[in-house]
DSSP file (Angstrom, degrees, kcal/mol; ACC not computed):
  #  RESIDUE AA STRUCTURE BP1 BP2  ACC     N-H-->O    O-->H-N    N-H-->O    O-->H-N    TCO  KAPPA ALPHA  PHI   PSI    X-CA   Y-CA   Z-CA
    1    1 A X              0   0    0      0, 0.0     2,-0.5     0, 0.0     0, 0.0   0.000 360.0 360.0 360.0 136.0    0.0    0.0    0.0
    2    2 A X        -     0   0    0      2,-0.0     2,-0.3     0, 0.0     0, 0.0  -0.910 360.0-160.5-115.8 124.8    1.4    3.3   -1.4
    3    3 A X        -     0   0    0     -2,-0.5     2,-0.7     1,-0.0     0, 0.0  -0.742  16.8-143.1 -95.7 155.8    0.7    6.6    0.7
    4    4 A X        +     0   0    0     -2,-0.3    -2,-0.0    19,-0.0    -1,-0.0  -0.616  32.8 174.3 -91.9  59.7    0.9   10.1   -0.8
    5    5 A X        -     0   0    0     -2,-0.7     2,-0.4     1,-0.0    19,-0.1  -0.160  16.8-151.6 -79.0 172.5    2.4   11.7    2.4
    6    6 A X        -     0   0    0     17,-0.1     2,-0.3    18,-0.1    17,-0.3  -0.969   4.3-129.3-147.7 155.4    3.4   15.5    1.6
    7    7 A X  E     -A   22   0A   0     15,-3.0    15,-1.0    -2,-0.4     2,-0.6  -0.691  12.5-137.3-111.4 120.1    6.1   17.8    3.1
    8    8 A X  E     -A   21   0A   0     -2,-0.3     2,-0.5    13,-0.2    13,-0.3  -0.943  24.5-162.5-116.6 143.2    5.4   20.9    4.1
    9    9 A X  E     -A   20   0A   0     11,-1.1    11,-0.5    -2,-0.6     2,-0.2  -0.913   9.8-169.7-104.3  91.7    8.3   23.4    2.9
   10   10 A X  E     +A   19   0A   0     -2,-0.5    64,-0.9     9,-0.2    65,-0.3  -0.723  29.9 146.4 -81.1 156.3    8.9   26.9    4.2
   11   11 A X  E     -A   18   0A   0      7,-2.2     7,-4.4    -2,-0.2     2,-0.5  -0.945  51.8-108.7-177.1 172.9   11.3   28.8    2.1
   12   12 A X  E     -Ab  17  76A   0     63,-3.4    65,-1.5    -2,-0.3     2,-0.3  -0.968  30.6-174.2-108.8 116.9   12.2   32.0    0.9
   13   13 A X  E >  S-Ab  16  77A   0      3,-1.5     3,-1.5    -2,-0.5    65,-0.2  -0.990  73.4 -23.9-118.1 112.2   11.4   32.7   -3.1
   14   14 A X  T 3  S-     0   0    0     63,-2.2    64,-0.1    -2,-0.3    -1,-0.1   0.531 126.8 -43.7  55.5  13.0   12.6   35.9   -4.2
   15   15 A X  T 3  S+     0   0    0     62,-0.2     2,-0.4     1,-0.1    -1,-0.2  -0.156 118.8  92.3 115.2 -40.1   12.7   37.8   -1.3
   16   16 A X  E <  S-A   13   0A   0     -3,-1.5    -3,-1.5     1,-0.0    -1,-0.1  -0.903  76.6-106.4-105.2 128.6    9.4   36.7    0.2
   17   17 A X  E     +A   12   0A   0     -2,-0.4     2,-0.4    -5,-0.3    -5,-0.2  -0.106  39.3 178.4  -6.1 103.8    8.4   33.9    2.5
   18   18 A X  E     -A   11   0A   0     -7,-4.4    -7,-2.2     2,-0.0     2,-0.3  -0.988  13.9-172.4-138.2 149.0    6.5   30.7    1.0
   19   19 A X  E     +A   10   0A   0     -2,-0.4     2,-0.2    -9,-0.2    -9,-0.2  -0.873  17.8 161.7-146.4 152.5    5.3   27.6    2.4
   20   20 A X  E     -A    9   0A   0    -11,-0.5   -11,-1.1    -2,-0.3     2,-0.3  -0.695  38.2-110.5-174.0-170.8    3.8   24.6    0.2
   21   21 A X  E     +A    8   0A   0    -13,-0.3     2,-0.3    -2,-0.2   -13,-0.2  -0.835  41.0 169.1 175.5 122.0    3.0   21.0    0.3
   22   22 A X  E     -A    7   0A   0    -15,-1.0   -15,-3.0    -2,-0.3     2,-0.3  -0.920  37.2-114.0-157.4 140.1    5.2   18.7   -1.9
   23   23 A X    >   -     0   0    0    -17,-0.3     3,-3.4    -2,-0.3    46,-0.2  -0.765  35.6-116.2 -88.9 147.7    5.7   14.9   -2.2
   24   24 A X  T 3  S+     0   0    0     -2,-0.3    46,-0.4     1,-0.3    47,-0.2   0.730 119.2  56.4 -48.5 -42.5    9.4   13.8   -1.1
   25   25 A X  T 3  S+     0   0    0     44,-0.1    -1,-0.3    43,-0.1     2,-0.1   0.449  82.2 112.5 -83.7   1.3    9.8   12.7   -5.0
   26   26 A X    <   -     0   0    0     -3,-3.4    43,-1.2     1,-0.1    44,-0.4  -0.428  65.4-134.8 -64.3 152.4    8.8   16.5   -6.5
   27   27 A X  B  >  -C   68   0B   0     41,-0.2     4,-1.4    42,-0.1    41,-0.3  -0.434  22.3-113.9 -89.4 178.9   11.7   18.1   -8.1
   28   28 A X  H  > S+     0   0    0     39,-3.2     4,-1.6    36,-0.4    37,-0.2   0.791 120.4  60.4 -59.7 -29.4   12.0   22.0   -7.1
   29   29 A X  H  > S+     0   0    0     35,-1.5     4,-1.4    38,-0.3     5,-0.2   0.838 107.0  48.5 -51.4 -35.4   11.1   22.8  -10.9
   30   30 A X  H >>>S+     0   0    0     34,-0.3     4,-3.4     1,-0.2     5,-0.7   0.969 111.8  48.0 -66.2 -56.3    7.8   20.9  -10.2
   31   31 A X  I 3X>S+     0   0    0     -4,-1.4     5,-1.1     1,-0.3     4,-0.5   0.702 112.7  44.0 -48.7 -36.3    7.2   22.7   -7.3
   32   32 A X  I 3<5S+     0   0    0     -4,-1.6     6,-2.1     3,-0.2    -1,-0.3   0.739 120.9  37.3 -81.4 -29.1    7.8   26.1   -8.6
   33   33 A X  I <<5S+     0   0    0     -4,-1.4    -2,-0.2    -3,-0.5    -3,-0.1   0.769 129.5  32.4 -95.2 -23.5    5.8   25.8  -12.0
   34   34 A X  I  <5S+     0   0    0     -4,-3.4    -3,-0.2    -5,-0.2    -2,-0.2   0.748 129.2  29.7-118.0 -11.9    3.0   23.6  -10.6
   35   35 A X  I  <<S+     0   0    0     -5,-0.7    -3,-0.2    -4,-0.5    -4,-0.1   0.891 128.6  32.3 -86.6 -52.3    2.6   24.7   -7.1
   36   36 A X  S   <S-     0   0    0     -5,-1.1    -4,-0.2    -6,-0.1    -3,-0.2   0.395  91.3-129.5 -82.7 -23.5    3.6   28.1   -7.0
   37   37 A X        +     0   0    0     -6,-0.2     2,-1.3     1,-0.2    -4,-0.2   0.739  64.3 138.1  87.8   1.8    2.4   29.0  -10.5
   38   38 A X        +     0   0    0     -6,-2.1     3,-0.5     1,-0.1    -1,-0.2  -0.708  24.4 171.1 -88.8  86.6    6.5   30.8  -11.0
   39   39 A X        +     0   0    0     -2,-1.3    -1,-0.1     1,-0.2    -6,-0.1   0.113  44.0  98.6 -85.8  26.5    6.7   29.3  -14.7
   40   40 A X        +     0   0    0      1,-0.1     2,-0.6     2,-0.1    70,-0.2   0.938  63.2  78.5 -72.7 -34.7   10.0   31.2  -15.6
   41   41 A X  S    S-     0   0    0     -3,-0.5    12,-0.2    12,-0.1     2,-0.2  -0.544  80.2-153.7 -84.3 112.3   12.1   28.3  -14.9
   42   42 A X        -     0   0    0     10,-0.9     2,-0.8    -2,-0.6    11,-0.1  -0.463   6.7-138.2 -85.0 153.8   11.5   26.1  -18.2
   43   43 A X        +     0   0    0     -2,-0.2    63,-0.0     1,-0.2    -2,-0.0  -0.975  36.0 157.9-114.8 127.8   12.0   22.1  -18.0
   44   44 A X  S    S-     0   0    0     -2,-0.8    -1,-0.2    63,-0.0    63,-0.0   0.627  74.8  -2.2-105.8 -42.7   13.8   21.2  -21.1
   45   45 A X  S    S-     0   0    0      0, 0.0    -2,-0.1     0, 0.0     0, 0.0   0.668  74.3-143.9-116.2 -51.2   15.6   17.6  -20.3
   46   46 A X  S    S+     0   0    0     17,-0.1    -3,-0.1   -17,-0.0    20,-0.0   0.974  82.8  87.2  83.2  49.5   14.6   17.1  -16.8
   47   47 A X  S    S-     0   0    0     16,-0.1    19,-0.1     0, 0.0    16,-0.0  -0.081 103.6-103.1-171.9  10.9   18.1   15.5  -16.3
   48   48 A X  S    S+     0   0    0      1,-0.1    16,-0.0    15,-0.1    18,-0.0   0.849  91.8 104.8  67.4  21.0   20.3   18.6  -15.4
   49   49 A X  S    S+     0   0    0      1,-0.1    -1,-0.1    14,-0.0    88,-0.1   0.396  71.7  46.8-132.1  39.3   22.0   18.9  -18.6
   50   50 A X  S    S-     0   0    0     13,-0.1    88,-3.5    86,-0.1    -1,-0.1   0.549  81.8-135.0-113.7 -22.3   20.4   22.1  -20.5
   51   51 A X    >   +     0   0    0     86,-0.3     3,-2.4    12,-0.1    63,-0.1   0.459  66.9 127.7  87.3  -1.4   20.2   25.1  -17.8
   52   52 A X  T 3  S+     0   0    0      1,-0.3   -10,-0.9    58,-0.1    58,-0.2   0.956  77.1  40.0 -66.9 -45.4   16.7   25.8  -19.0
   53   53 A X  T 3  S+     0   0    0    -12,-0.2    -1,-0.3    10,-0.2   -12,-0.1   0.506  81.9 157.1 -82.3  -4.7   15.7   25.5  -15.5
   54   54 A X    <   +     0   0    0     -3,-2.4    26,-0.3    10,-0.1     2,-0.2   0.082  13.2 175.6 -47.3 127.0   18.4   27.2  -13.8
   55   55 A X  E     -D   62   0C   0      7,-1.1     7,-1.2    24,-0.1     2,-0.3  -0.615  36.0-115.5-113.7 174.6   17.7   28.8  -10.1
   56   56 A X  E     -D   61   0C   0     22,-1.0     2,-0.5     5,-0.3    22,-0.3  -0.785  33.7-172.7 -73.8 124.3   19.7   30.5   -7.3
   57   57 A X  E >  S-D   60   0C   0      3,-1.7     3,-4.2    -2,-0.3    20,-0.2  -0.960  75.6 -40.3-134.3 115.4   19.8   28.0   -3.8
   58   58 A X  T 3  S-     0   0    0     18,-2.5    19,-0.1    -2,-0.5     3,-0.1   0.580 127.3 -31.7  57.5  21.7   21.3   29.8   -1.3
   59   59 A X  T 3  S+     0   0    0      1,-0.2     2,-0.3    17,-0.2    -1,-0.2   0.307 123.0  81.8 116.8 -24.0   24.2   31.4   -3.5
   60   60 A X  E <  S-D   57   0C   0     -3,-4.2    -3,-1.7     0, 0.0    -1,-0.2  -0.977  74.2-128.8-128.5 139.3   24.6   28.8   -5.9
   61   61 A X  E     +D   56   0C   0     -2,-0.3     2,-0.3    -5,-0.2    -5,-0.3  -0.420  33.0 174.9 -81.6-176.9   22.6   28.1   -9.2
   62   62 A X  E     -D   55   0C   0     -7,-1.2    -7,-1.1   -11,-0.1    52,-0.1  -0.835  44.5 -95.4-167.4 150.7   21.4   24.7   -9.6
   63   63 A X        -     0   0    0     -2,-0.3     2,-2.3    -9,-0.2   -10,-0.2   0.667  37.2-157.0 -31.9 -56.1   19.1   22.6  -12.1
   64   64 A X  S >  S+     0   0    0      1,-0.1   -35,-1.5   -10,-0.1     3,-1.1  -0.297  90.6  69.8 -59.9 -22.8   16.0   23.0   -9.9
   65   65 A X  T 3  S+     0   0    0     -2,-2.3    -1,-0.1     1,-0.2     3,-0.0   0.810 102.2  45.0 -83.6   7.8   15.0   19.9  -11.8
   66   66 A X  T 3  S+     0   0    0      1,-0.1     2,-0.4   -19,-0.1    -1,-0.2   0.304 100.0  78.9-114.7  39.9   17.7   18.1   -9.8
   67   67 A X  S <  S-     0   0    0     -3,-1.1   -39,-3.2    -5,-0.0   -38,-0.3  -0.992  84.4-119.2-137.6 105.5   17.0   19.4   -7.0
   68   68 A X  B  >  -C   27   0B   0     -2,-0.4     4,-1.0   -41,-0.3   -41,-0.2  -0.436  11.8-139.3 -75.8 141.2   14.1   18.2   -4.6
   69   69 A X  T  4 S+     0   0    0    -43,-1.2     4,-0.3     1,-0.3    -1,-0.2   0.598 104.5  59.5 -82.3  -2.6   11.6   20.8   -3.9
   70   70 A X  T >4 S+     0   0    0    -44,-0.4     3,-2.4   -46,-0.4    -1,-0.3   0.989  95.8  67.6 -64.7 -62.2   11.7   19.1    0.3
   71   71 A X  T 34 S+     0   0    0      1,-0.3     4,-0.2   -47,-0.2    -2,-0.2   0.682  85.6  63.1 -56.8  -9.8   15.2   20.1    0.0
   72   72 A X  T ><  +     0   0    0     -4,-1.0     3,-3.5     2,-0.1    -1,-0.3   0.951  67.1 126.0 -71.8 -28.8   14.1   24.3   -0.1
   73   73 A X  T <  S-     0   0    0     -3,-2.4   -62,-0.2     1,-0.3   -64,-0.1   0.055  91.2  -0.7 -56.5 131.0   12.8   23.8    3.5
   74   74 A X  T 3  S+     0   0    0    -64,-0.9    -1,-0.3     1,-0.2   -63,-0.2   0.301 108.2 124.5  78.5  -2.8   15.0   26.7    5.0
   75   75 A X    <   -     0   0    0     -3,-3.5   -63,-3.4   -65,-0.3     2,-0.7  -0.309  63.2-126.3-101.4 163.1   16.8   27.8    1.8
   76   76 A X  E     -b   12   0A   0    -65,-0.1   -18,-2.5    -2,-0.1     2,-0.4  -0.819  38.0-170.8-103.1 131.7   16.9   31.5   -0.1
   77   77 A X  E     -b   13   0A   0    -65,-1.5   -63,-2.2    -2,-0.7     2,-0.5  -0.902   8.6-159.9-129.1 107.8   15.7   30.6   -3.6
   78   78 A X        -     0   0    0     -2,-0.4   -22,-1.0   -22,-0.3     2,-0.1  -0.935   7.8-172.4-129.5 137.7   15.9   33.1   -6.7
   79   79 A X    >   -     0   0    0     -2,-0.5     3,-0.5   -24,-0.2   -24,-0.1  -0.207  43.1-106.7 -56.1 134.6   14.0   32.8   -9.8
   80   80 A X  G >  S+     0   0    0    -26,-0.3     3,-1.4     1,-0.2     4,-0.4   0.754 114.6  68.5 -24.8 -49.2   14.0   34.5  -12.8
   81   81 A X  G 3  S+     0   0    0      1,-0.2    -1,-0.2     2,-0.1    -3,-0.0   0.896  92.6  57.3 -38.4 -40.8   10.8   36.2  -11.6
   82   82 A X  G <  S+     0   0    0     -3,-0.5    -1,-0.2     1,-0.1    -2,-0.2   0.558  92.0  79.2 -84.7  -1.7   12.5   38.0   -9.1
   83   83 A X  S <  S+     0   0    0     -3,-1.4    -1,-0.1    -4,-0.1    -2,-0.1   0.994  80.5  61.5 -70.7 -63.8   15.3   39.9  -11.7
   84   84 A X  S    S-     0   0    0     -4,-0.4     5,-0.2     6,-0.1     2,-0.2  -0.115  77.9-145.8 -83.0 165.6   13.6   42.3  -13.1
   85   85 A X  B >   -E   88   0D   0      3,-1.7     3,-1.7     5,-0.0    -1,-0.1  -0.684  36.2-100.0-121.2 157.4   12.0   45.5  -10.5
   86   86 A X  T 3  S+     0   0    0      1,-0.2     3,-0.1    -2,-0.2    -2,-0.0   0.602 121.7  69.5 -67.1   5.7    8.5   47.5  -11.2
   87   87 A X  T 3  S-     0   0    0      1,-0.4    -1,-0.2     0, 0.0     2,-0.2   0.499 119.5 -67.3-101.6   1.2   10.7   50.0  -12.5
   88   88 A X  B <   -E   85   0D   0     -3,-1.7    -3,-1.7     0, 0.0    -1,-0.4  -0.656  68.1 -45.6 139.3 170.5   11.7   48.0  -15.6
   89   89 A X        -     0   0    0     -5,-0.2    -5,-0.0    -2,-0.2    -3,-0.0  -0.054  64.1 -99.9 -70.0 155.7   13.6   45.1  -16.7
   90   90 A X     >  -     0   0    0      1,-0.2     4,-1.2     2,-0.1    -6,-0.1  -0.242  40.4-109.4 -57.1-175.4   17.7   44.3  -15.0
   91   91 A X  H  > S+     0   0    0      2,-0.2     4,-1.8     3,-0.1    -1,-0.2   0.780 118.9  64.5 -71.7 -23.0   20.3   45.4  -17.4
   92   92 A X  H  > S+     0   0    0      2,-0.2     4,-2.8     3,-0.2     5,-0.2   0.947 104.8  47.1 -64.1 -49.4   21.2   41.7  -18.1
   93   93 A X  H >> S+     0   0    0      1,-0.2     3,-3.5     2,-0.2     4,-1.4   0.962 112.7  48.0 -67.3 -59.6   17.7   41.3  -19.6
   94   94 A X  H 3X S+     0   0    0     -4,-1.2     4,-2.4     1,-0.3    -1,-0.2   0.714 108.9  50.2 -42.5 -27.7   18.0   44.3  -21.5
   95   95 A X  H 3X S+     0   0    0     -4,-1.8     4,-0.7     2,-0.2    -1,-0.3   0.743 110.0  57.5 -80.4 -12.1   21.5   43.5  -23.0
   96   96 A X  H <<>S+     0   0    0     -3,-3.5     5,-5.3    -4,-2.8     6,-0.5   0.930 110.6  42.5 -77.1 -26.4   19.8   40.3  -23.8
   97   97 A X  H ><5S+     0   0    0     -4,-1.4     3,-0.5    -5,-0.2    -2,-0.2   0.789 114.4  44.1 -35.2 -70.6   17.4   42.2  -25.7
   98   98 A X  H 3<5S+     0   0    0     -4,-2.4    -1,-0.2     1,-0.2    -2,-0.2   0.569 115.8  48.2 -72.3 -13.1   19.3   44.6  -27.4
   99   99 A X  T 3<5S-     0   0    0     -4,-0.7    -1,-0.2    -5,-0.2    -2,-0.2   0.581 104.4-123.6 -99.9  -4.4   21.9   42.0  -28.4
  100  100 A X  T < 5 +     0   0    0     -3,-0.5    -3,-0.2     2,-0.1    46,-0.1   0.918  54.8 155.8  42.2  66.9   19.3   39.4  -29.7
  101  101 A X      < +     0   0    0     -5,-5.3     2,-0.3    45,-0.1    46,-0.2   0.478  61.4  67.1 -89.5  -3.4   20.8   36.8  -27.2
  102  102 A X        +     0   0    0     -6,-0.5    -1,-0.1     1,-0.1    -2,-0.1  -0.989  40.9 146.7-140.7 162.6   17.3   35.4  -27.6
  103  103 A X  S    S+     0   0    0     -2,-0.3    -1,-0.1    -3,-0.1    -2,-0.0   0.674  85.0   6.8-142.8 -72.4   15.0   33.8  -30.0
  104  104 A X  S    S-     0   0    0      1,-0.0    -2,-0.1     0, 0.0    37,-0.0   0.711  90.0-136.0-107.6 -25.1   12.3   30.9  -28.8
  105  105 A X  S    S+     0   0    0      1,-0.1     4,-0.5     3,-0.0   -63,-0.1   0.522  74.0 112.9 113.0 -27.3   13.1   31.5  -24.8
  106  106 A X  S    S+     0   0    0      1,-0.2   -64,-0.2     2,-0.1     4,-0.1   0.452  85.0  45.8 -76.6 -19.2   13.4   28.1  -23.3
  107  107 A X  S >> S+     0   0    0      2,-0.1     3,-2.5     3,-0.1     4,-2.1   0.773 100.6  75.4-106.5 -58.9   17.4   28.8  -22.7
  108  108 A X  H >> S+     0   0    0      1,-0.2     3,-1.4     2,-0.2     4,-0.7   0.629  82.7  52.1 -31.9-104.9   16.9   32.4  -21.2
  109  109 A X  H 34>S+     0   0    0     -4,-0.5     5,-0.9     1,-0.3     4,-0.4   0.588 120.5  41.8  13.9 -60.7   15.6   32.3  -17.7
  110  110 A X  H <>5S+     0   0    0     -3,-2.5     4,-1.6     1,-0.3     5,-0.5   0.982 114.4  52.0 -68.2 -50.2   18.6   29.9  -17.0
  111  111 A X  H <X5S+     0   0    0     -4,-2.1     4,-1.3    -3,-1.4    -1,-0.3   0.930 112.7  43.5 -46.4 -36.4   20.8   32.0  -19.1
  112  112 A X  H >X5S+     0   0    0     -4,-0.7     3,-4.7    -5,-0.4     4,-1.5   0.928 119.0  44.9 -74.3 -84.4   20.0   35.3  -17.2
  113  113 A X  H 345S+     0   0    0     -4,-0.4     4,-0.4     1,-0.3    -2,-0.2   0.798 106.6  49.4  -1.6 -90.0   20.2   33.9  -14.3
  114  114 A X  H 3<<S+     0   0    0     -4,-1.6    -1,-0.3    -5,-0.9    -2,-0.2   0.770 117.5  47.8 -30.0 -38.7   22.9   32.0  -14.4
  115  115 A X  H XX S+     0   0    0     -3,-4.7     3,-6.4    -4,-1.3     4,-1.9   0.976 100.7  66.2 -65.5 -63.4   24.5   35.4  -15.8
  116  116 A X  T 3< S+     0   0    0     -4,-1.5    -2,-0.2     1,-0.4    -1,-0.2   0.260 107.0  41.2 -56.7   7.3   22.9   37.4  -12.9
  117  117 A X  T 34 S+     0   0    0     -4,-0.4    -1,-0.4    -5,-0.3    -2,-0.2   0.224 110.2  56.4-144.9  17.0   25.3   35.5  -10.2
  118  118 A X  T X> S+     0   0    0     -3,-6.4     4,-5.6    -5,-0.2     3,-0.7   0.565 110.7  42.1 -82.6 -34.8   28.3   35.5  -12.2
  119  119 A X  T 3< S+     0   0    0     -4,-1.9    -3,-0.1     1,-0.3    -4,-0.1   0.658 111.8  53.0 -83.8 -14.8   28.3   39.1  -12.5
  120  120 A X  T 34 S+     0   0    0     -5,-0.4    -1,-0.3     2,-0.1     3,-0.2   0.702 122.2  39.0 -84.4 -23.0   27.2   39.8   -8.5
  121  121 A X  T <4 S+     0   0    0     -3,-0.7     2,-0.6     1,-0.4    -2,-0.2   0.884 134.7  15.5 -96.1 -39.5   30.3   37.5   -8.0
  122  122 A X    ><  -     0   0    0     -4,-5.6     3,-0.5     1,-0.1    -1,-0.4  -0.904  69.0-165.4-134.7 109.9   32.8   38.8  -10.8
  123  123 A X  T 3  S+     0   0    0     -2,-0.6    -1,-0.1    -3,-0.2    -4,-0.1   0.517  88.3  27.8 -35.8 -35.8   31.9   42.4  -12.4
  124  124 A X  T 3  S+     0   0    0      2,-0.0    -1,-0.2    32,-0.0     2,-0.1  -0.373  79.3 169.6-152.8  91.5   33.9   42.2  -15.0
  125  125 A X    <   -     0   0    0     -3,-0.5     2,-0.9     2,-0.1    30,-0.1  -0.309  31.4-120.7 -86.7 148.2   34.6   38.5  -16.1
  126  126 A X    >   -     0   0    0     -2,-0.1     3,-3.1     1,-0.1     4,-0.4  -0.791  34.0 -85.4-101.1 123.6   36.4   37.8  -19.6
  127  127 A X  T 3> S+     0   0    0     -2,-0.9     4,-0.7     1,-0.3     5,-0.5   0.295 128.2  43.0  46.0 -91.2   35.3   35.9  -22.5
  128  128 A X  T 34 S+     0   0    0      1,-0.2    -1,-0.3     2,-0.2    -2,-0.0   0.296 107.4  61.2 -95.6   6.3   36.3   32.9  -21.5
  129  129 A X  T <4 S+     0   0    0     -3,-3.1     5,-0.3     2,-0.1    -1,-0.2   0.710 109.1  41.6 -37.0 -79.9   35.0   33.3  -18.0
  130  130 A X  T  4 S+     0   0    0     -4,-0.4     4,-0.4     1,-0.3    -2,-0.2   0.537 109.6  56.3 -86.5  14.3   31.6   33.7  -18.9
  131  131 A X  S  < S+     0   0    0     -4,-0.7     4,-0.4    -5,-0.3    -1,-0.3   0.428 114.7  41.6-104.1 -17.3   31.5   31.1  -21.6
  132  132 A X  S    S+     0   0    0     -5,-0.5    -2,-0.2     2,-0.1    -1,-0.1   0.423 110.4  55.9-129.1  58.6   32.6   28.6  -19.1
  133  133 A X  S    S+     0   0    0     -4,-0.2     3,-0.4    -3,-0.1    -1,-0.1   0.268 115.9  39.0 -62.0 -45.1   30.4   30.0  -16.4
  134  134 A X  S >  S+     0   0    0     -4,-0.4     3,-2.0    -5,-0.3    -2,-0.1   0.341  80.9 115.8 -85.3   7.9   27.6   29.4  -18.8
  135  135 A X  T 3  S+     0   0    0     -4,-0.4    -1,-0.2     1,-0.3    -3,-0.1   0.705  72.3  58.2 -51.7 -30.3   29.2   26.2  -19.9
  136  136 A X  T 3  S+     0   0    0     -3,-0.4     2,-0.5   -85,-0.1    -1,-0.3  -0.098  90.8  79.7-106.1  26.3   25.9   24.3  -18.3
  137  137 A X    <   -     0   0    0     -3,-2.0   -86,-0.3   -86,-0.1     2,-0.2  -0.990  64.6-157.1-114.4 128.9   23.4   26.0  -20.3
  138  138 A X        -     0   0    0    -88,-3.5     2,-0.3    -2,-0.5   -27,-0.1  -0.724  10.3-175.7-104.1 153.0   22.6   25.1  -23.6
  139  139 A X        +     0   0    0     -2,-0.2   -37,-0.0   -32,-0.1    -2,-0.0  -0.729   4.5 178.1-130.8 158.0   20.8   27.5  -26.7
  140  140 A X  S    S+     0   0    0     -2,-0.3    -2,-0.0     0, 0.0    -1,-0.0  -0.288  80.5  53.1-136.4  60.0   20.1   25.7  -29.9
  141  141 A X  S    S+     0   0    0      2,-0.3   -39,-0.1   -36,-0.0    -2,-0.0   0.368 111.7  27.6-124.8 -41.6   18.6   28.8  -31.3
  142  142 A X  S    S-     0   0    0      1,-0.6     2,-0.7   -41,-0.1     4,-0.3   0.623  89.4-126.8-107.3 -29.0   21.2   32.1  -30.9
  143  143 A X        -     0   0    0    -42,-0.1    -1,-0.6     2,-0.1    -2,-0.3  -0.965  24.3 -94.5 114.2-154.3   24.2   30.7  -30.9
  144  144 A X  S >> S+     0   0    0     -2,-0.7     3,-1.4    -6,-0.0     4,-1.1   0.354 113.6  74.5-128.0 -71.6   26.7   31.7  -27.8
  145  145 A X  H 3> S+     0   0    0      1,-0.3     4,-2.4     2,-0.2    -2,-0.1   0.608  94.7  47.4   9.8 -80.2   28.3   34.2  -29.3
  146  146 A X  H 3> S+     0   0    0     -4,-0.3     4,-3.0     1,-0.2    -1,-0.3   0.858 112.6  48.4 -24.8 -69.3   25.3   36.6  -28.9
  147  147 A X  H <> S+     0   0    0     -3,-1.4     4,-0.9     2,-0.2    -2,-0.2   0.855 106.3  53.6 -83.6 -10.6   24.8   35.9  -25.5
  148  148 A X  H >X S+     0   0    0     -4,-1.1     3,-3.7     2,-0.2     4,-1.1   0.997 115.3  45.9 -38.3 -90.5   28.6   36.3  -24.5
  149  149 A X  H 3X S+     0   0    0     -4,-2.4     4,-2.3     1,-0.2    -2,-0.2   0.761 110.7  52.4  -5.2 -78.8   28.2   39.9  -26.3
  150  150 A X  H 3X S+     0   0    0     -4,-3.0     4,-1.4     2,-0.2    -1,-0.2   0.575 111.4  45.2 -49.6 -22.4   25.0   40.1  -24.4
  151  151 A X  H XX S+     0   0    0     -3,-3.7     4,-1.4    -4,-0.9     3,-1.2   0.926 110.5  54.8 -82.3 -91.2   27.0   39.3  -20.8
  152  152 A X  H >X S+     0   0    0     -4,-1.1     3,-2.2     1,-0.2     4,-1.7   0.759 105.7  49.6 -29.8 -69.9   29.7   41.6  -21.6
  153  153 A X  H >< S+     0   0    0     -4,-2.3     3,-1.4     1,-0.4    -1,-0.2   0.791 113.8  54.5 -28.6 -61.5   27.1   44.8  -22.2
  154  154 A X  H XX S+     0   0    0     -4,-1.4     4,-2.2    -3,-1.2     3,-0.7   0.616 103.7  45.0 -51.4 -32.3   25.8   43.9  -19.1
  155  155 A X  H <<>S+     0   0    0     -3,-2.2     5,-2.1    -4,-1.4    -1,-0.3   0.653 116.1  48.5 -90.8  -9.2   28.5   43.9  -17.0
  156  156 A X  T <<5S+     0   0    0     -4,-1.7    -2,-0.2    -3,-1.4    -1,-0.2   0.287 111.7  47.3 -96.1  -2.8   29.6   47.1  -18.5
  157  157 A X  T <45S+     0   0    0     -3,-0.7     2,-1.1    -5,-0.4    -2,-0.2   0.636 117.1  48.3-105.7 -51.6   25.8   48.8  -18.0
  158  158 A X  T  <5S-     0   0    0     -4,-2.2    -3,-0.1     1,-0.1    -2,-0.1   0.288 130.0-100.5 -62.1  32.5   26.2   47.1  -14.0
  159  159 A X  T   5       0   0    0     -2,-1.1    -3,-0.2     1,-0.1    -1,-0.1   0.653 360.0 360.0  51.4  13.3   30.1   48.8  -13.7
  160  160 A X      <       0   0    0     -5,-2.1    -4,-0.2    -6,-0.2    -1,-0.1   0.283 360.0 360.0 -48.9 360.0   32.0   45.8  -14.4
């Protein structure tokens, strides 16, 4: 006999305080698109090797589809939701913009992200820094190229 037990999960998402209900075997991606309704974080492979899904945990990005959503209990978690301000998009989304570092979408979130904590750690990363910082996201729309550009602008609109 199989029971459905569920976890309840405080955690912090973007800044604010959330509690939710998850079985032990939901990923955090699940949790976030299908509990919490935050659909920025795209599932592409659902095996940790595109970035689509890339979050912030505590400091570090992650997969959040490899990640189990029990495991947030007590953790600082940010989202792509949480980049941009009501006063307009970060500059990383806007260099992504203006540089056409994106095309169908499924890559961004993770890409911005992913950017958006290399450039709070290192301001003004080179070339080959931020392609193998991004080394665990995959595009197969823009190219790399494009979003590299797009990183650099950004780190040069933040004071990098």
């Amino acid at each position: 006999m199989t029971t459905n037990t569920k976890s309840h999960v405080t955690t912090t998402i973007n800044g604010e305080t959330v509690e939710f209900l998850c079985e032990p075997r939901q990923s955090l991606l699940e949790c976030l698109r299908d509990i919490l309704n935050l659909t920025g974080a795209k599932e592409g492979c659902n095996d940790g090797n595109c970035g689509a899904c890339t979050v912030e945990l505590d400091g570090r990005i992650v997969d959040s589809c490899l990640v189990f959503g029990v495991e947030a209990q007590g953790k600082q978690i940010n989202t792509i939701e949480g980049v941009a301000n009501p006063e307009g998009l970060h500059p990383i989304q806007q260099a992504f913009l203006e540089n056409a570092a994106l095309q169908c979408g499924i890559c961004t979130p993770g890409f911005i992200v992913a950017t958006k904590s290399l450039l709070e750690n290192e301001p003004n990363p080179s070339e080959t820094r931020i392609r193998t910082w991004l080394a665990g996201n995959l595009c197969r729309c823009t190219g790399y190229d494009k979003i590299v550009k797009a990183v650099v602008a950004a780190a040069k609109q933040m004071g990098g």
